[in-house]
C-alpha positions in Angstrom: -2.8 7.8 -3.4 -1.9 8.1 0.5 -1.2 11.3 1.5 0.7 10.1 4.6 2.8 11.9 7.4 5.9 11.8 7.4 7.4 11.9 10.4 10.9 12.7 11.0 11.4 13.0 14.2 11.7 10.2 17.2 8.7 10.6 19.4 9.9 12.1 22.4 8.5 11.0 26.1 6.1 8.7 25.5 7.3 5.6 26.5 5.0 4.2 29.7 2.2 6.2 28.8 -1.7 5.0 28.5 -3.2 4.8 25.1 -7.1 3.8 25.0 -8.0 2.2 21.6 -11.4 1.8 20.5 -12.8 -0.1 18.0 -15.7 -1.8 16.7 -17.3 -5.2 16.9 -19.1 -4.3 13.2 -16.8 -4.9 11.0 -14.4 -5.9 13.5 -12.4 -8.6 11.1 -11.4 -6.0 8.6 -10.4 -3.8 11.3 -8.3 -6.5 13.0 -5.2 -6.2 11.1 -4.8 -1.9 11.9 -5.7 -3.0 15.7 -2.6 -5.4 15.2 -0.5 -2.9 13.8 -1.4 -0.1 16.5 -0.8 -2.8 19.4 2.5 -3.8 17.8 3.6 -0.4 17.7 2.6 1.1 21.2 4.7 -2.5 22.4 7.5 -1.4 20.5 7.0 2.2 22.2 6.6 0.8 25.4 3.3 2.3 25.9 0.5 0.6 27.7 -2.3 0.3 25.5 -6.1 -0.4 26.5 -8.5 -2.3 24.4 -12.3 -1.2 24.2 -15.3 -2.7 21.9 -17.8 -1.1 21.2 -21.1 -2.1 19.1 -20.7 0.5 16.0 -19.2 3.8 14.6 -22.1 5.9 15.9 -20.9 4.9 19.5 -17.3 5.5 19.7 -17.5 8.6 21.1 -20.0 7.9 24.1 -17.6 4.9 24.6 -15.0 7.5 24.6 -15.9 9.7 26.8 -17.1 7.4 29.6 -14.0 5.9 29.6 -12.0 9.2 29.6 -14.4 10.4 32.7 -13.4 7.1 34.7 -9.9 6.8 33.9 -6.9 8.9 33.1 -4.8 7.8 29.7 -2.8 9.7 27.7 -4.1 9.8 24.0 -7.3 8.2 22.2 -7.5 6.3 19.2 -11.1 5.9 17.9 -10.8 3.0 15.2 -14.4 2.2 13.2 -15.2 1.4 9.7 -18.5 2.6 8.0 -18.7 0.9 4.2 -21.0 2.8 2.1 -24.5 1.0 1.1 -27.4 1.4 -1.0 -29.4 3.8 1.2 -28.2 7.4 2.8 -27.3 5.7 5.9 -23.2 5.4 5.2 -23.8 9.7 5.0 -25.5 10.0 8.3 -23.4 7.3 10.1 -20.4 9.1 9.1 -21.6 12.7 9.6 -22.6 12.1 13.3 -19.7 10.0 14.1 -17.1 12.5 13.0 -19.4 15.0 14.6 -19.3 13.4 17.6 -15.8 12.4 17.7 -15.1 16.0 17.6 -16.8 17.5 20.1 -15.0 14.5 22.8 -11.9 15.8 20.7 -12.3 19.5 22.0 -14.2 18.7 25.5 -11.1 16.2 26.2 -8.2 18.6 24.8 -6.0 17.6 27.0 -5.8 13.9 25.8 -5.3 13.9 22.4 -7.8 12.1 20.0 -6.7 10.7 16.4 -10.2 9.9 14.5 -9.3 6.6 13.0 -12.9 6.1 11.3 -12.2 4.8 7.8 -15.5 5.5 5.1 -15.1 4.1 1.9 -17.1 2.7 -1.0 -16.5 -1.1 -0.5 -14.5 -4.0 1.1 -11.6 -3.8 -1.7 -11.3 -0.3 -0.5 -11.5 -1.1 3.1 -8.2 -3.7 2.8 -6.6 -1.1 1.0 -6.4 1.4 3.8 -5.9 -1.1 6.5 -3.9 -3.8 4.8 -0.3 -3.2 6.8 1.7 -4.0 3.4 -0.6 -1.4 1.5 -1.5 1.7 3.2 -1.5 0.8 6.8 -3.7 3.2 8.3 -3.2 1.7 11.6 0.6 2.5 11.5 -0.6 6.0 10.5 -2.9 6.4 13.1 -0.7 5.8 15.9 2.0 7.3 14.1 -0.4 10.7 14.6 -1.5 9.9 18.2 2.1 9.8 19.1 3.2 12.4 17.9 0.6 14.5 19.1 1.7 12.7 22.9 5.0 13.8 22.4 6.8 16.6 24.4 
């Protein structure tokens, strides 16, 4: 079941504003098609969108926040996948991330931050959520970040 947004309104002064996505080299082919989608949709917004890597999960925020400190943009999208595994480290990955992600979220909270870190059991799972034609979580998560960048 997705549980998503609706949102009913146009977004309203957004267009020419800075968007910083980043996402993950791990994983980085399943995430590929909600990077697509987000991409698409700030073109279609006419909003300038920046591209980051980064190496994992676990460092999205640091990559984050340096990026906030050295430049000025006006809302975040942090895109990673964690799939669970046979050990406890899918719980502690996650944990810290959204930890993490959080505390940029409330020491930026001026630039608004949509935590686009997807955790799920397996790969079926996984194209679920990101698959544009089935849940499109990219389409949701900059649905969220623009509205939140709206005025």
């Amino acid at each position: 079941m997705n549980n998503t947004p609706n949102f009913d309104t146009e977004f309203q002064n957004i267009k020419n504003k800075k968007i910083l996505v980043v996402t993950t080299t791990w994983n980085k082919d399943f995430l590929a098609p909600a990077v697509k989608e987000i991409a698409q949709h700030a073109k279609a917004e006419e909003i300038n969108l920046t591209l980051k890597l980064c190496p994992g999960s676990l460092e999205l925020a640091a990559t984050i926040k340096r990026a906030l400190k050295e430049h000025s943009f006006d809302g975040v999208i942090a895109l990673g996948l964690v799939i669970k595994g046979d050990t406890p480290h899918f719980k502690l990955v996650a944990r810290q991330t959204f930890h993490d992600l959080g505390k940029v979220a409330l020491d930026f909270e001026a630039t608004p931050l949509v935590n686009g870190v997807l955790t799920v059991d397996n790969k079926v799972q996984a194209d679920e959520r990101i698959h544009p034609q089935k849940m499109n979580k990219g389409r949701e998560f900059s649905n969220s970040l623009f509205q939140m960048m709206s005025t």
